[in-house]
C-alpha positions as CSV (number, residue, x, y, z in Angstrom):
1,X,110.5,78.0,112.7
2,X,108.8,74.9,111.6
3,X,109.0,74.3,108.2
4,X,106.6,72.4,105.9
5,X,108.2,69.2,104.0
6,X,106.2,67.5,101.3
7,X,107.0,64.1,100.2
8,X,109.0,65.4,97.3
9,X,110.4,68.3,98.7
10,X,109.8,71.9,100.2
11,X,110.3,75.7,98.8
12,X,111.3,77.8,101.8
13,X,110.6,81.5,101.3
14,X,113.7,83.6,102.9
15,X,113.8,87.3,104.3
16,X,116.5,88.8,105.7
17,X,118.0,85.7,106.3
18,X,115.1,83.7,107.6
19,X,112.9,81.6,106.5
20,X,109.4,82.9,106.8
21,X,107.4,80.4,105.3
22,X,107.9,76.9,103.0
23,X,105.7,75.6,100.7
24,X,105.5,71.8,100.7
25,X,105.9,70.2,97.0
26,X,103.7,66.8,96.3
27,X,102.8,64.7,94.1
28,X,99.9,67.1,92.8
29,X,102.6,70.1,93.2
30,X,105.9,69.7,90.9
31,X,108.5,72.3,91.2
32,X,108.1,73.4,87.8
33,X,104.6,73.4,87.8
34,X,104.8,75.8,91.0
35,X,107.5,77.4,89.8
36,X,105.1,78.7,87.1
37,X,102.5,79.4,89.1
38,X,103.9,81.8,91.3
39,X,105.5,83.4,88.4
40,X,101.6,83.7,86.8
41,X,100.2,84.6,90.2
42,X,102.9,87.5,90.5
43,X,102.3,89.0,87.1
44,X,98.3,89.1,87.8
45,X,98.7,90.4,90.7
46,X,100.9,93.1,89.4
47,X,98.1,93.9,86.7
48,X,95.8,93.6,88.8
49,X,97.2,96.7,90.9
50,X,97.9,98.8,88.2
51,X,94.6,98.5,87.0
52,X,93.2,100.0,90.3
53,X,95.6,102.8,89.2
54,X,99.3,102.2,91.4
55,X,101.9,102.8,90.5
56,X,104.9,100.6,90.5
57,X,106.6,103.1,93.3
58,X,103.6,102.3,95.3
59,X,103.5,98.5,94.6
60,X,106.8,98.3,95.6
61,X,106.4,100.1,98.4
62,X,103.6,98.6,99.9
63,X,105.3,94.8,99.3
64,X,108.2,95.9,101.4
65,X,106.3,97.1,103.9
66,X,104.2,93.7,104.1
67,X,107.2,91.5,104.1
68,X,108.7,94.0,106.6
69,X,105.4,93.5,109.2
70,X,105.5,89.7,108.6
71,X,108.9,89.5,109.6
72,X,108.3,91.7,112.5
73,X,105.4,90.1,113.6
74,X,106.8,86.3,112.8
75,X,109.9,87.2,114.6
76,X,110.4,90.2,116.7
77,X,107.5,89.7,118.4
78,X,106.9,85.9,118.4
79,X,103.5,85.8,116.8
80,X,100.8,83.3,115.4
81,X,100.3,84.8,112.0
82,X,97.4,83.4,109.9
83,X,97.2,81.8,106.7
84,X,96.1,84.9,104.4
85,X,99.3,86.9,106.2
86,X,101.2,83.7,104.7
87,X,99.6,84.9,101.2
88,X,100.4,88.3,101.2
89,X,103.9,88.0,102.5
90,X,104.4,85.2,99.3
91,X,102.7,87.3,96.9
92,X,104.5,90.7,98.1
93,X,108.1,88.7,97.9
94,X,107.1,87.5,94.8
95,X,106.2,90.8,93.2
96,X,109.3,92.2,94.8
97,X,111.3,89.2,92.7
98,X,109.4,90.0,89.7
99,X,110.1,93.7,89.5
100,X,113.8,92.9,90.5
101,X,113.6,94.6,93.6
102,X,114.8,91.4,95.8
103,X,117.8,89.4,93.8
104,X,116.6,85.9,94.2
105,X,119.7,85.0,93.7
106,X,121.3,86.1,96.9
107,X,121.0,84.0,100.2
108,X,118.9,86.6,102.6
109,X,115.8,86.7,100.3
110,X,113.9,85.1,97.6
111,X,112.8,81.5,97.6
112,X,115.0,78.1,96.6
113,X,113.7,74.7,95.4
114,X,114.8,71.8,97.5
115,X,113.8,68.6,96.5
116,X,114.5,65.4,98.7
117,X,116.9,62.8,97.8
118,X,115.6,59.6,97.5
119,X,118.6,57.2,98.4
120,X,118.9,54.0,96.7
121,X,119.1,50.5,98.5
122,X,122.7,49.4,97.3
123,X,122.4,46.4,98.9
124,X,120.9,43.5,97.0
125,X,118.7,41.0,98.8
126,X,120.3,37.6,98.2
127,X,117.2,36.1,97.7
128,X,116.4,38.2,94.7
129,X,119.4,37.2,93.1
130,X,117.9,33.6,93.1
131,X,114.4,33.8,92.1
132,X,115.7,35.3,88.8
């Protein structure tokens, strides 16, 4: 899979040991800043569920099993999958991570911030040492 690298870094979503889809972070995009914006979009979307009367069984539920067709469709059976299936499959991994279904913390799913290194020119240009 291709993934998605912004100028300051990428946040690669993981399933089952994959990575399903990456989120590309810019100047306009921090990682902290998106960090609490998918915590915000998670918790609306969880309210916004239970207002339309689920439960949390069936919110659960129904994340798994869009994160399960994503995967199947993204790589069982080698599919184009379109940008609102992108959506779903971050906001139902996300809701999974909120209602500590998926450990974030382990290496087959959740999501990890990885920010690029910028290396530093150790060399000096002579000539900038003179025109001090």
């Amino acid at each position: 899979m291709k993934t998605i690298s912004g100028k300051y870094g990428v946040i690669p979503f993981f399933y089952k040991g994959q990575i399903i889809s990456s989120i590309p972070i810019t100047e306009d995009l921090q990682p902290w800043e998106l960090e609490i914006g998918l915590t915000k979009y998670s918790n609306e979307f969880i309210v916004l569920q239970m207002r339309n009367g689920k439960k949390l069984n069936e919110i659960i539920l129904q994340s798994k099993f869009n994160c399960e067709m994503f995967y199947e469709k993204r790589f069982l059976d080698k599919k184009k999958t379109t940008e609102d299936e992108h959506a779903s499959f971050l906001f139902s991994i996300l809701t999974l991570i909120k209602l500590n279904v998926i450990d974030n913390d382990t290496s087959t799913d959740g999501y990890i911030i990885c920010r690029k290194k910028h290396r530093k020119n150790k060399r000096m240009n002579p000539l900038r040492i003179i025109n001090r």
